[in-house]
C-alpha positions as CSV (number, residue, x, y, z in Angstrom):
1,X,26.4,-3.5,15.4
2,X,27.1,-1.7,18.3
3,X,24.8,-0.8,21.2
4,X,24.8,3.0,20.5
5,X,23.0,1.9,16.9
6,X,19.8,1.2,18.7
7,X,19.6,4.9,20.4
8,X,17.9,4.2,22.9
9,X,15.8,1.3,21.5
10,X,15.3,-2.1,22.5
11,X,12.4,-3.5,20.8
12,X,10.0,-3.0,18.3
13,X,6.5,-4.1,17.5
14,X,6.1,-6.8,14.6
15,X,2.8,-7.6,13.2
16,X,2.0,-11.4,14.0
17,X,0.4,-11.9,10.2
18,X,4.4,-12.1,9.0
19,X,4.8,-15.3,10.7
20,X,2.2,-16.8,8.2
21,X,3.8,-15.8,5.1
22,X,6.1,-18.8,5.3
23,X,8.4,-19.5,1.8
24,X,6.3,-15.7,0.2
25,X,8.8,-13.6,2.0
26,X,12.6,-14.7,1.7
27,X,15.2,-14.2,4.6
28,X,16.7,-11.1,3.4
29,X,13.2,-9.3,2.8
30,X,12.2,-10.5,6.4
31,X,15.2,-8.4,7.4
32,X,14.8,-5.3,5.7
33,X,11.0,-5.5,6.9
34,X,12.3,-5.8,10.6
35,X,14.4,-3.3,10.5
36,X,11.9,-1.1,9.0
37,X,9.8,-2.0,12.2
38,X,12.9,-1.1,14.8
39,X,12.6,2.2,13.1
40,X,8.7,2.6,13.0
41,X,6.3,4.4,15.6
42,X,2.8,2.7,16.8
43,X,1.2,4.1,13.4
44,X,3.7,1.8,11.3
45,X,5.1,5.7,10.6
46,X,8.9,5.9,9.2
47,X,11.4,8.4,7.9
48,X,14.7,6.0,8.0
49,X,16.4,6.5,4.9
50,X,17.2,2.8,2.8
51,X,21.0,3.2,3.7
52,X,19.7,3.4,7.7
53,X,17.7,0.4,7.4
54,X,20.3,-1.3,5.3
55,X,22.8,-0.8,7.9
56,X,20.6,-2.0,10.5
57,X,20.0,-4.8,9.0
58,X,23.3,-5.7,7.4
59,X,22.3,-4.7,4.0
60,X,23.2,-2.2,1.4
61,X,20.7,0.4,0.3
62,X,19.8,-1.1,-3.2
63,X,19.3,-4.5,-1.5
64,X,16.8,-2.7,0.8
65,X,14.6,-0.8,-2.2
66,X,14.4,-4.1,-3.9
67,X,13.2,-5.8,-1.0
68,X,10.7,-2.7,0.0
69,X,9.5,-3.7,-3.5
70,X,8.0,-7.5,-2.5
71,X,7.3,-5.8,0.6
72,X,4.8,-3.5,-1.1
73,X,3.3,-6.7,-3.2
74,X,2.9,-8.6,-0.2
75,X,1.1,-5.9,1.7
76,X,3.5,-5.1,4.6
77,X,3.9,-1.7,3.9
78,X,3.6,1.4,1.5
79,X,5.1,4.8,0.7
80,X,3.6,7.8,2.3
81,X,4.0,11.4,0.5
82,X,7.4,13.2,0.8
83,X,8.1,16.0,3.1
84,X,10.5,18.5,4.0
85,X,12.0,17.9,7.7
86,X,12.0,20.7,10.1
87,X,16.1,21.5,10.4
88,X,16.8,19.0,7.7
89,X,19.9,19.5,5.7
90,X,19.4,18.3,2.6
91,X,17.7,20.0,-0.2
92,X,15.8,16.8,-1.0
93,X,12.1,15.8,0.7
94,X,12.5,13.0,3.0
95,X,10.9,9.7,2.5
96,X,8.0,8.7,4.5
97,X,7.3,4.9,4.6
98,X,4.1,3.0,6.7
99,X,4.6,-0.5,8.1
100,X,1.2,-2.1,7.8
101,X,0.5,-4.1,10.9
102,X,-3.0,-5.1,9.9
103,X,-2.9,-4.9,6.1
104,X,-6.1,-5.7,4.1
105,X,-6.6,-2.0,3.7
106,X,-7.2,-2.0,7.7
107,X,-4.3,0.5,8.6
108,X,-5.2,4.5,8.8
109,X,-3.0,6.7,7.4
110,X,-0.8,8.4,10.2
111,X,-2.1,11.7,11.7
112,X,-0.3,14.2,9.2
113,X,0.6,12.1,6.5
114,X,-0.6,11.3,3.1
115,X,0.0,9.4,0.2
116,X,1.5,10.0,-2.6
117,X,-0.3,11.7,-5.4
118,X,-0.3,9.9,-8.8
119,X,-1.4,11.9,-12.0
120,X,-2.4,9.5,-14.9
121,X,-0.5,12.1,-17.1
122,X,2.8,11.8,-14.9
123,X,2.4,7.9,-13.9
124,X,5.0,5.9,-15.8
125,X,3.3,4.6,-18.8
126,X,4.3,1.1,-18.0
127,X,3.8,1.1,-14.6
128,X,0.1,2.7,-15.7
129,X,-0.3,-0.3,-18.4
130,X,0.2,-3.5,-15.7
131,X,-2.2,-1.9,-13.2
132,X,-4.5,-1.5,-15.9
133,X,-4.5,-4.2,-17.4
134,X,-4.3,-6.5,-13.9
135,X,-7.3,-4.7,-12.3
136,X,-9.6,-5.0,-15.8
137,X,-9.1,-8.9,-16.4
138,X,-12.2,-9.7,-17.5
139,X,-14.1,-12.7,-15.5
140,X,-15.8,-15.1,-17.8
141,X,-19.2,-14.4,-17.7
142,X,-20.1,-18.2,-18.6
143,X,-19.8,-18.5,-14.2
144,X,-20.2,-15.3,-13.0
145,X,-23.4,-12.8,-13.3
146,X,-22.7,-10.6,-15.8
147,X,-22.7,-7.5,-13.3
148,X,-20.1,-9.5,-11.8
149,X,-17.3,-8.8,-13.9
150,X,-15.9,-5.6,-12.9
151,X,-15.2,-6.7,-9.2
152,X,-11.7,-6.9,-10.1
153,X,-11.5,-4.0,-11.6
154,X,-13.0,-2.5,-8.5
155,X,-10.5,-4.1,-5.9
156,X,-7.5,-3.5,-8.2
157,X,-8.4,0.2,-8.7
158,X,-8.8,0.9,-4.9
159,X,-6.1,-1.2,-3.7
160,X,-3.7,0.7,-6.6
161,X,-4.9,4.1,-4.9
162,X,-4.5,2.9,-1.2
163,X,-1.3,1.1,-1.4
164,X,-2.1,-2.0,-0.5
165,X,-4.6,-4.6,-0.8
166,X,-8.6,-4.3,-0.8
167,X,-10.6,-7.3,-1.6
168,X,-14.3,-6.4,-1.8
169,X,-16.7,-9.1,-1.0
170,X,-18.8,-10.6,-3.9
171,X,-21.6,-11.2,-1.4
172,X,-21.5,-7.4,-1.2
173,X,-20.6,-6.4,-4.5
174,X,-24.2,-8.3,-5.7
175,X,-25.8,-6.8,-3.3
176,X,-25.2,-3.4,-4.3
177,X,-25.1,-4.3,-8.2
178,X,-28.3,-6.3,-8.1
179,X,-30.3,-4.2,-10.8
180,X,-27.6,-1.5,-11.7
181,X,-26.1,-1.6,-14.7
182,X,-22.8,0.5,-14.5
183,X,-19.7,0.2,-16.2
184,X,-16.6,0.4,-13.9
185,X,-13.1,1.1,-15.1
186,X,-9.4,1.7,-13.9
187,X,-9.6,5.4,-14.5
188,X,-12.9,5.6,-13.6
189,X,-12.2,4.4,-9.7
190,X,-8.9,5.0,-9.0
191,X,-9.0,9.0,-8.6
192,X,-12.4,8.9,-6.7
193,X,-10.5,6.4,-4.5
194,X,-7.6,8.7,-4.3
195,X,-9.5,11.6,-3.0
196,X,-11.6,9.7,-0.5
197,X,-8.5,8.5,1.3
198,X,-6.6,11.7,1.2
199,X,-10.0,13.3,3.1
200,X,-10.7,10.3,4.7
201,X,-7.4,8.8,5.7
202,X,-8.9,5.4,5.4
203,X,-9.9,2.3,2.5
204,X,-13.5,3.4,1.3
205,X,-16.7,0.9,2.1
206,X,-17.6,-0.7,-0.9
207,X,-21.1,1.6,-0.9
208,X,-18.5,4.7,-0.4
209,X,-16.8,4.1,-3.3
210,X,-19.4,2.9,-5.5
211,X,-21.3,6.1,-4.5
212,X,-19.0,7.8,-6.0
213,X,-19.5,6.8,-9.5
């Protein structure tokens, strides 16, 4: 790598709750997800293409998506909606792409961004099946309240919508369940979650969410 690669640039903020992965994040995915952040603004906002951060990182393009995959898992960043460039060339929208410095559904989406839209009708039916079925595990209710047992279902439906993880308190959650008895599903959550966050541009409050239902 040459100096003109960095145009300009000569550092680049990295959240500090990385370091604490340890052996959950391998060497090459640490890479891509530096990279990422040499290309990022303060709002974790990005519009470098996988061959860019590939070759910024010593990497080629398809070793980049597949790392942006356990990336995504592990909460470091998501996919924003794509957009036409102003001059841009191609005929294709350009990527947008968050690094999440906070994470734990903390991180705003950046001024003039959103996410993705996802259409039950137009999500791929497998990828619809394992969020499905991972946010509606049942808890056993021989040691949980039984108004207890959608919590997942809950967290999995609004972290699915946001991009990255929510967890919900249960201290919370039985607060606000204490005497109601509602039935919570997947499809139930996840498009009230959507549409909060594209007005919103934030992770609902458990009462926001649940007032929604």
């Amino acid at each position: 790598m040459n100096e003109g690669d960095y145009k300009g640039a000569v550092y680049s903020i990295l959240p500090i709750r990385v370091c604490k992965l340890g052996k959950k994040i391998s060497k090459g995915e640490l890479l891509t997800f530096i990279s990422m952040c040499t290309f990022s603004n303060r709002q974790g906002l990005l519009f470098a293409t996988c061959e860019s951060i590939g070759a910024r990182s010593g990497q080629d393009k398809n070793t980049v998506a597949n790392n942006m995959d356990k990336l995504k898992k592990l909460g470091l960043m998501r996919d924003l909606e794509k957009k036409f460039q102003k001059g841009q060339l191609s005929k294709w929208k350009t990527g947008r792409r968050q690094v999440l410095y906070l994470g734990e559904g903390r991180d705003e989406v950046p001024n003039h961004e959103e996410l993705p839209v996802v259409s039950f009708n137009k999500m791929d039916r497998q990828h619809l099946k394992e969020h499905i079925e991972q946010a509606e595990q049942e808890v056993s209710i021989k040691h949980e309240p039984v108004d207890m047992q959608y919590l997942s279902v809950l967290n999995g439906a609004v972290s699915s919508a946001l991009g990255q993880s929510v967890q919900y308190s249960y201290q919370e959650y039985e607060k606000y369940m204490r005497g109601n008895n509602i039935k919570i599903t997947f499809e139930q959550v996840f498009p009230k979650a959507r549409a909060f966050i594209q007005q919103h541009k934030r992770s609902p409050k458990l009462h926001e969410i649940m007032g929604e239902l």
